[in-house]
N, C-alpha and C positions, 0 to 999 in steps of 0.2 A: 462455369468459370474455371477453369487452371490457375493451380496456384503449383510452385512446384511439380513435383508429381502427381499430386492429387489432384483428379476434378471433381470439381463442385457445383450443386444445386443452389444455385443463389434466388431467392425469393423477396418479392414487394421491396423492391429497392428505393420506390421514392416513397414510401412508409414513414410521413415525419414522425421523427423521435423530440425531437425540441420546439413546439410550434413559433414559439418567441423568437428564434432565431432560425428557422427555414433550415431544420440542419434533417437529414433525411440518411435511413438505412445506409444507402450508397456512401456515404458522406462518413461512417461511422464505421465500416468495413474499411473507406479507404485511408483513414488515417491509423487504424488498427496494423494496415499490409505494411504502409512505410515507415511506421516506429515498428514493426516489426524486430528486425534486427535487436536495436536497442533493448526494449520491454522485452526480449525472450534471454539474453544474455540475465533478466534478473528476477525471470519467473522459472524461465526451464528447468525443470526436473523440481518445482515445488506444488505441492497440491492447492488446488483453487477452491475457491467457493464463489461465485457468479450472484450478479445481481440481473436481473431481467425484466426488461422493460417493452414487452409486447404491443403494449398500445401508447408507448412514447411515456414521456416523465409525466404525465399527468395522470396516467391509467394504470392500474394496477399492476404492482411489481410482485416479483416474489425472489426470495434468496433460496437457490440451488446448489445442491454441492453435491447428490447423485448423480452418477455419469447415468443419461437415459441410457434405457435398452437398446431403445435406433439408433445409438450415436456409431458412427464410422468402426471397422473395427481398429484402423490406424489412429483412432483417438486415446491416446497413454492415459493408464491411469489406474492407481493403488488402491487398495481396501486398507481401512485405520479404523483404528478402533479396539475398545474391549468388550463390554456385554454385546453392544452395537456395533456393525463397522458401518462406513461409508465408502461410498467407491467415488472417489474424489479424481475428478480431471487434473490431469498435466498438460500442459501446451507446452509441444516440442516445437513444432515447425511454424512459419506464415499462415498454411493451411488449418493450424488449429485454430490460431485468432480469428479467419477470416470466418472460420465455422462458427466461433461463437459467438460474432458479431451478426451473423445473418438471423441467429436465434434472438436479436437483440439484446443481448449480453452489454447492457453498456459497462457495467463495472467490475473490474476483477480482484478478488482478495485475494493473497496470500498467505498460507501456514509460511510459518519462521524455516523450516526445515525443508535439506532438500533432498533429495534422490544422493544415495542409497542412508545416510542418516535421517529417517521419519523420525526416530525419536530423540533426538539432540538438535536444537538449533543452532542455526550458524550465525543469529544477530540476537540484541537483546532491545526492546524499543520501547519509546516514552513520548505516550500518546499526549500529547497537551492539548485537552478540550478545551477551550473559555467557556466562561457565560453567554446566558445574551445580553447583548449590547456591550461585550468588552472590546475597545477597541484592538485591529490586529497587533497595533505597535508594541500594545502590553505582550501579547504571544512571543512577539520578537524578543522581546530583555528578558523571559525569563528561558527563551530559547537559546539564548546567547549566555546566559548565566548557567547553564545546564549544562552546556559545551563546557565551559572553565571547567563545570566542579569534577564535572568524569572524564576529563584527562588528568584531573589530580589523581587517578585513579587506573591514570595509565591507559586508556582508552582512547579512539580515534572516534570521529562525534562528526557523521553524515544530518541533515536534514532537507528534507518536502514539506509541501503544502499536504495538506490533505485533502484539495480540491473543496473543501470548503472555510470554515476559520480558524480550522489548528496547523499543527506543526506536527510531524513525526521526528523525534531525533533518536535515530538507528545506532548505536555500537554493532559492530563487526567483530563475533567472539568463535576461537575456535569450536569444530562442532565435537566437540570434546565429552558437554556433562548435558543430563536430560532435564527435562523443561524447569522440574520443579528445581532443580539447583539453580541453574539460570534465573528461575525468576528471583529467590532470595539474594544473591547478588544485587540484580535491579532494587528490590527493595531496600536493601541494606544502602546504597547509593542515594536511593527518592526518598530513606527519611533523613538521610541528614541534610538534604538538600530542602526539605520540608521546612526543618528547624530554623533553616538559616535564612527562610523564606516564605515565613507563616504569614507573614500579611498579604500574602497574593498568589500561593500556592497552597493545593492540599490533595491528600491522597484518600479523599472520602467520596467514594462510587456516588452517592444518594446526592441527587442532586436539592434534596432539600438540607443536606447537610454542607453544604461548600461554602455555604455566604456570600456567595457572589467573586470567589474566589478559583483559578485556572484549573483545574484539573490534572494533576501528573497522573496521568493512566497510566499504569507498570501493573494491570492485568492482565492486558492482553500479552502479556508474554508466559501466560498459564498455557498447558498443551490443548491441540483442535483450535485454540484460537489465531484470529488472521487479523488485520489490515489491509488495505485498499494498495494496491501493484502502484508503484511507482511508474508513473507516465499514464496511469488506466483513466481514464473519463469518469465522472462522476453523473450520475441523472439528478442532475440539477441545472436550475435556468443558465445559458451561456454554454453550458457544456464545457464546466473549469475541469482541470484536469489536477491529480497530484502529482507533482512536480518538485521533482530532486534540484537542488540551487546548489552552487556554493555557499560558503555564510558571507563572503562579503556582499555577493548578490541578495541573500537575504537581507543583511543590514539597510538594502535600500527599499525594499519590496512596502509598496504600502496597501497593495489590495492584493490578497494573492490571484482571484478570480481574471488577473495578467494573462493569466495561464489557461490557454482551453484548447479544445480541439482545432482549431485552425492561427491557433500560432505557435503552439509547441513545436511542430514541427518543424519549421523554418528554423528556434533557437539550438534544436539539436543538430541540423545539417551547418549552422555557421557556430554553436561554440562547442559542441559536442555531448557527451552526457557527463552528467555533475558528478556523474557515481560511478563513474568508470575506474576499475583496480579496486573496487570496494570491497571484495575479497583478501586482497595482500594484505589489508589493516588486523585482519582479525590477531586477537591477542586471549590470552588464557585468560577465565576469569579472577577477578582478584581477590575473589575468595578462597583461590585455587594455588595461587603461587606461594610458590616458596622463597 
């Protein structure tokens, strides 16, 4: 297969990866080529970690973030790390996606950080887990109340799905200070936002400690950690996708699983991407300004 410059050994293409919905290898490469474009304006030059689903979402996965030895030698990609390093993939071009979709790569994480700043981020994010059984509408008010509190705070306040029933809501911060400043910024924001918000939010990992309450995740913004690429597939039934909205689109959204591999695409060729200029937002942190 040619993609670009590069040609490729494409392998077991009708390989279903979703039995439920007949969605197959071919099917998974080719929506990886035509969001192409988009999805690489907001991975390019950040190191991945891969989910991989060989024998489809039923069969055994594993999460990857060594670059194999046989991988291409035009496949980008950095060593991080201190005792340990990792040789972590970049996907520069179409040809990387479509390589890591033939590996059955259905999901791509993202480090915060990009080329040439590994160790400074350029967003700070606030992972809103729910329970089970919270309905999504809860996710929305306190995703929507989240937005308020960190433009009080000076901030511009992007959100996605997370292809399954959270919310990511991303600030856009210069890549200025290293992880650990970044995150106590985040913190400093998620507890007073906690306070203001204890009866349906909390910032306790254990999920025997939450009570049934949302989750503000503000550790994945600790270093080496990632989130799911915005637009990237999820291995789960339907093949939802996470999916960057507006917030007034949010505000309508009542199942996010809207979103998957065979209708993303269509909403980005007629409204375009939600996060487009996501860059220009960025702002100093505000534990930073003077």
């Amino acid at each position: 297969m040619q993609v670009g410059k590069r040609k490729l050994e494409i392998s077991n293409l009708e390989k279903v990866l979703f039995p439920e919905d007949q969605i197959v290898k071919a099917e998974l490469i080719e929506y990886y080529l035509k969001i192409a474009p988009t999805i690489l304006f907001h991975i390019k030059g950040r190191p991945l970690s891969l989910v991989r689903y060989p024998d489809g979402i039923y069969g055994e996965k594993f999460f990857q973030k060594n670059r194999p030895d046989w991988a291409p030698e035009w496949i980008e990609h950095v060593s991080l790390g201190e005792e340990e390093t990792t040789d972590y993939i970049i996907a520069t071009e179409e040809a990387s996606l479509v390589w890591l979709a033939n590996l059955a790569c259905i999901e791509l994480h993202q480090m915060h950080c990009r080329k040439p700043h590994f160790d400074k981020p350029d967003y700070m994010v606030f992972d809103l887990d729910p329970p089970e059984g919270c309905a999504f509408e809860h996710v929305v008010e306190v995703a929507l109340a989240l937005r308020e509190h960190v433009e009080n705070y000076g901030y511009h306040a992007f959100v996605k799905t997370t292809g399954r029933k959270g919310l990511h809501v991303l600030l856009p911060v210069e890549p200025n200070w290293d992880f650990h400043t970044v995150f106590e910024a985040a913190q400093d924001m998620a507890k007073a936002f906690e306070k203001k918000h204890a009866k349906s939010t909390t910032l306790q990992i254990r999920k025997e400690s939450r009570q049934g309450k949302i989750l503000l995740d503000i550790y994945r913004n600790r270093q080496y950690q990632s989130i799911v690429s915005p637009y990237s597939v999820r291995g789960e039934r339907g093949a939802p996708v996470s999916m960057p909205l507006p917030w007034e689109a949010l505000e309508k959204l009542k199942e996010p699983a809207r979103w998957n591999i065979r209708t993303t695409v269509e909403q980005i060729l007629s409204e375009g991407d939600a996060w487009e200029g996501l860059g220009a937002y960025a702002v100093p942190l505000h534990t930073e300004r003077k």
